[in-house]
C-alpha positions in Angstrom: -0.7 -18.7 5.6 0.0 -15.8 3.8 3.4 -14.6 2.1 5.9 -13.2 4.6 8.0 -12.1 1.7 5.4 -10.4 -0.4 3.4 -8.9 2.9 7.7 -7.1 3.7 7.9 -5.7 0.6 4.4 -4.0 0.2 4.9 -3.0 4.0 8.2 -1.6 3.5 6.9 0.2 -0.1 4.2 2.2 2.4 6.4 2.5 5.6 7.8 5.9 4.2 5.2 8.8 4.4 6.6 10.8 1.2 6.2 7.2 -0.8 3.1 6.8 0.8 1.8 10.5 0.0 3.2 9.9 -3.9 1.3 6.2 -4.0 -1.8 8.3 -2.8 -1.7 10.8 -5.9 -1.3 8.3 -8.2 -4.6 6.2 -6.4 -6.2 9.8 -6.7 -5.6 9.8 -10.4 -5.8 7.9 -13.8 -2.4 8.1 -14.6 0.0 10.7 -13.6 3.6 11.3 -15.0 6.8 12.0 -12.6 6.7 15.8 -13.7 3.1 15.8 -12.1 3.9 14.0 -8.7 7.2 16.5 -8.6 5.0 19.3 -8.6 4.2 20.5 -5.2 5.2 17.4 -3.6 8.1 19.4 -1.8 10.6 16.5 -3.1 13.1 16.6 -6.0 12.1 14.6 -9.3 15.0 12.3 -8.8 13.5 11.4 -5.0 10.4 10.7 -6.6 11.4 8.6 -9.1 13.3 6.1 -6.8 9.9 6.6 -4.9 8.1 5.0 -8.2 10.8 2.4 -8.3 9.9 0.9 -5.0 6.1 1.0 -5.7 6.5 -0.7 -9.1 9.1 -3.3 -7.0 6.3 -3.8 -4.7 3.9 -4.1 -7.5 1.8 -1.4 -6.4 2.1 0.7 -9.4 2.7 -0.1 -13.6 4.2 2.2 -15.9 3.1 2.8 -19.5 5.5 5.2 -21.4 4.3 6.8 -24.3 7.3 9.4 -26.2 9.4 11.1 -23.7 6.2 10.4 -20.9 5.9 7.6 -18.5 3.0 7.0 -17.3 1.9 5.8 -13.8 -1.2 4.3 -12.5 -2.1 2.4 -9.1 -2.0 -1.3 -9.1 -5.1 -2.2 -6.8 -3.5 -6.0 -7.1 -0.5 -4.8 -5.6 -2.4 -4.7 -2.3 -3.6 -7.8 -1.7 -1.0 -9.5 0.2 -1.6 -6.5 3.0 -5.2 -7.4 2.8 -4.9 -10.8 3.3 -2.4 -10.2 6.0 -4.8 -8.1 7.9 -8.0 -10.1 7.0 -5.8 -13.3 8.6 -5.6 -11.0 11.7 -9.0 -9.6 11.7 -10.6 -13.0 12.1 -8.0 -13.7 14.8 -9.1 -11.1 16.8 -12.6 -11.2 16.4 -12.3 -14.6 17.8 -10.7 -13.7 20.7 -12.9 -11.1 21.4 -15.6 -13.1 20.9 -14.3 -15.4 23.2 -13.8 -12.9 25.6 -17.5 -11.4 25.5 -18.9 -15.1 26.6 -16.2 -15.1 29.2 -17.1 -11.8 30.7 -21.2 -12.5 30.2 -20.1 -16.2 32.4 -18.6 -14.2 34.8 -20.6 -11.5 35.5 -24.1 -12.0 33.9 
């Protein structure tokens, strides 16, 4: 079974849209600095930085800093306790569904 714990956290990391919406610029780019995501994202720099602290929590995101610059860049790793979560799910439904596409071919045929 999959990691309850790590599946919370990376769920929790993309339950807030403006997280979500500063995860998605940093997927969109190479690497991106917190004066970057700041602009135009409608949200102060402080907000966005405790936004990159629960990403790189989750382990969604790494930073590299270089001088006064940190930089950010996605983590694809980061998702693949949603992914397995979902792919655990995935086959359970397709079984059921499967199971009930003979039922309803026994039933009316």
């Amino acid at each position: 079974m999959i990691a309850a714990n790590a599946v919370d956290t990376v769920m929790r990391a993309l339950a807030d849209p403006t997280r979500r919406a500063v995860f998605e610029r940093i997927v969109r780019s190479d690497e991106i600095t917190v004066v970057a995501l700041t602009k135009g994202s409608g949200v102060t720099q402080g907000a966005v930085s405790q936004h990159l602290k629960s990403l790189k929590q989750a382990g969604l995101i790494a930073e590299r800093p270089q001088g006064r610059n940190v930089f950010y860049r996605a983590r694809p790793e980061g998702l693949a306790p949603l992914v397995d979560w979902m792919g655990f799910y995935g086959a359970f439904w397709r079984d059921r569904l499967a199971g009930l596409k003979t039922l309803l071919k026994e039933v009316d045929p």
